[in-house]
C-alpha positions in Angstrom: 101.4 208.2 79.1 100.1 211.9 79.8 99.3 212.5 83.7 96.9 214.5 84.7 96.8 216.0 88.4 93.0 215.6 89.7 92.0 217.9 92.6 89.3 217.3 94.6 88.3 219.6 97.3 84.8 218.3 99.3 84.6 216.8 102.7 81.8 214.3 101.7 82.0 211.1 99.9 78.1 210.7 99.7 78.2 214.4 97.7 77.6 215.1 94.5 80.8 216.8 93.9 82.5 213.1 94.9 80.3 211.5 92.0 82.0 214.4 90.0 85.4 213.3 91.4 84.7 209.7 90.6 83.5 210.3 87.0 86.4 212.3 86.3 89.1 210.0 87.6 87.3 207.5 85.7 86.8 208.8 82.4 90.1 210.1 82.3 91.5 206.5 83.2 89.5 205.0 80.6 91.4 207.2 78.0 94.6 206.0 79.4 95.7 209.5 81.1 97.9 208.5 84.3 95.7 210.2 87.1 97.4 211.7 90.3 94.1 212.2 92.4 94.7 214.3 94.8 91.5 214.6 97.8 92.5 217.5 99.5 90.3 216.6 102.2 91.3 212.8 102.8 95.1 213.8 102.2 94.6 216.2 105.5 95.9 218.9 103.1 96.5 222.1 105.4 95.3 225.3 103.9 96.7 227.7 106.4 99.4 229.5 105.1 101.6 230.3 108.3 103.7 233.5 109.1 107.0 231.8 108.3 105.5 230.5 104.8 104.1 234.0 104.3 107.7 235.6 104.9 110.0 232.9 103.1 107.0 233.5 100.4 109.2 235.1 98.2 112.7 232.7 98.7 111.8 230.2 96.1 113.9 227.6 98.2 111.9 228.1 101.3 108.7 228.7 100.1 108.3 224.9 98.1 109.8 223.2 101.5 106.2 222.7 103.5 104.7 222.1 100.5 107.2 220.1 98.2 105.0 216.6 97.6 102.5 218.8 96.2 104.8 221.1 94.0 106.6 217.9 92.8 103.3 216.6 91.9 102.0 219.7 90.2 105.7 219.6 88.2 104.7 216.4 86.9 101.3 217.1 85.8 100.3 217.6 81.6 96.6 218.4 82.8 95.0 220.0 85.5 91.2 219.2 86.6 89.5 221.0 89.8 86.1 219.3 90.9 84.8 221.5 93.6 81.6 222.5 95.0 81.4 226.6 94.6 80.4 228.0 98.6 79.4 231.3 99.0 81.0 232.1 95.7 84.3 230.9 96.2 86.6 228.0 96.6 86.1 225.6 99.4 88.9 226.9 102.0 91.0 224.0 101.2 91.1 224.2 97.3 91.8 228.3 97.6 94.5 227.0 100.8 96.0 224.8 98.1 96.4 228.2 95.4 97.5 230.4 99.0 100.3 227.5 99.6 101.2 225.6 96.4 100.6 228.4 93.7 104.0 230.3 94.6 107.0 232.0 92.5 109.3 229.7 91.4 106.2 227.4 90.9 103.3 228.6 89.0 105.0 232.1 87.9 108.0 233.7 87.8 108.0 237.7 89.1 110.2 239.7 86.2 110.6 243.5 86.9 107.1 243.4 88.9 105.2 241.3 86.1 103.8 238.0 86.6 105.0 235.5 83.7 103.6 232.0 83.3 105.3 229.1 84.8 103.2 226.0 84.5 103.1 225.8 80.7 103.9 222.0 81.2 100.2 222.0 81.8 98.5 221.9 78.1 95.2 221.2 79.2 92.9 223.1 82.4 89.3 222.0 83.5 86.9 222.9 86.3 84.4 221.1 87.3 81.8 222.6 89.7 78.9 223.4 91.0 76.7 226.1 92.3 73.7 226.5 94.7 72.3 229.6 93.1 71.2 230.7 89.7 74.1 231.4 86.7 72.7 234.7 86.8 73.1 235.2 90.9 76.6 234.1 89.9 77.0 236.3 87.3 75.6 239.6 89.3 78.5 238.7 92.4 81.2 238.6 89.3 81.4 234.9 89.7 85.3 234.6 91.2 85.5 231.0 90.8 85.1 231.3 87.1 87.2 234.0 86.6 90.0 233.1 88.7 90.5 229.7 87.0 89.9 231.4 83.6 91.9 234.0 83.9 94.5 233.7 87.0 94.9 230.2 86.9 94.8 230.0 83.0 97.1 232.9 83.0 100.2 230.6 84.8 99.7 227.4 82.5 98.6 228.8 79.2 96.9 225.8 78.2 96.0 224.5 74.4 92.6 223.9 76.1 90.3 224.7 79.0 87.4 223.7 80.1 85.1 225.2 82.8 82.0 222.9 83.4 79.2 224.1 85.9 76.2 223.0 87.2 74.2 226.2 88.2 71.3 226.0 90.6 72.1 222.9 92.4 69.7 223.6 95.0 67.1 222.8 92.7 68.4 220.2 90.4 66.5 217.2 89.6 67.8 213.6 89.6 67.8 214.1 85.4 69.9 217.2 85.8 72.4 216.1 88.0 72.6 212.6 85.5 72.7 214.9 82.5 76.1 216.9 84.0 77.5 213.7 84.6 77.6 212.6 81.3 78.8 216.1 80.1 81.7 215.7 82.2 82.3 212.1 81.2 82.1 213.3 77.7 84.3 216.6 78.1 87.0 214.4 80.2 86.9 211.6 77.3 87.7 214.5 74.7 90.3 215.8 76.8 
């Protein structure tokens, strides 16, 4: 059975990221992945990278130590899913603490003479799921980070077969039919994955 690592990364079980998280789990349950679902938040996952971690950072035997439960779990993972809310166009500090402390050499790439190689290619499938307060275009005119670091940095250290990015733009606005209607993308994205 393929296992997929879920990360969540929002503080609020009444949000509508969590009914994101939910739907996810669920629909990738219901086509018999094996999810690890992985609340940042509820797990009391630290995203403070300290000054020891910072200088071990490159001794690939010291740098996975704080963080081994979450390497092992990353090791074991065919699929990676991110449901996050995007805040002030970027990460929620404990999903970009998570790339800061669990993303390191040895892990998620190798360093050959200077050059960053891939090494998650376990992973054969990405997705994001997300949402944004403003506009796609507001995104668009601040570069939109989010979306380009998963498409291209974190993309970059699995090399997937596929990936997925799924937003909701303009969430500050959304109706009830809006917010059902991305729902039931995201069930049927996760049910093709």
């Amino acid at each position: 059975m393929p296992r997929a690592f879920v990360l969540f990364a929002h503080p609020c079980a009444e949000s509508f990221s969590a009914a994101l998280h939910t739907q996810v789990v669920e629909s990738l349950r219901a086509r018999a992945w094996e999810v690890d679902d992985c609340d940042l938040n509820a797990e009391g996952f630290s995203p403070i990278l300290t000054a020891d971690e910072r200088r071990g950072y490159h001794d690939e035997a010291a740098n996975t130590a704080p963080v081994a439960e979450y390497v092992d779990r990353l090791r074991r993972a065919q699929a990676l899913v991110l449901v996050f809310p995007v805040w002030n166009f970027g990460f929620p500090a404990v999903l970009k603490g998570f790339f800061d402390r669990v993303f390191l050499p040895g892990v998620s790439f190798r360093l050959e003479q200077g050059k960053v190689r891939p090494n998650l290619q376990h992973i054969r499938k990405l997705a994001a799921v997300t949402t944004y307060g403003g506009t796609r275009t507001r995104a668009f005119l601040a570069g939109d980070p989010p979306r380009r670091c998963v498409t291209r940095a974190v993309w970059h250290v699995c090399r997937p077969e596929k990936m997925r990015y799924l937003a909701l733009y303009d969430m500050n606005r959304a109706t009830d039919r809006q917010r059902a209607g991305f729902l039931s993308r995201v069930s049927v994205e996760m049910e093709r994955f």
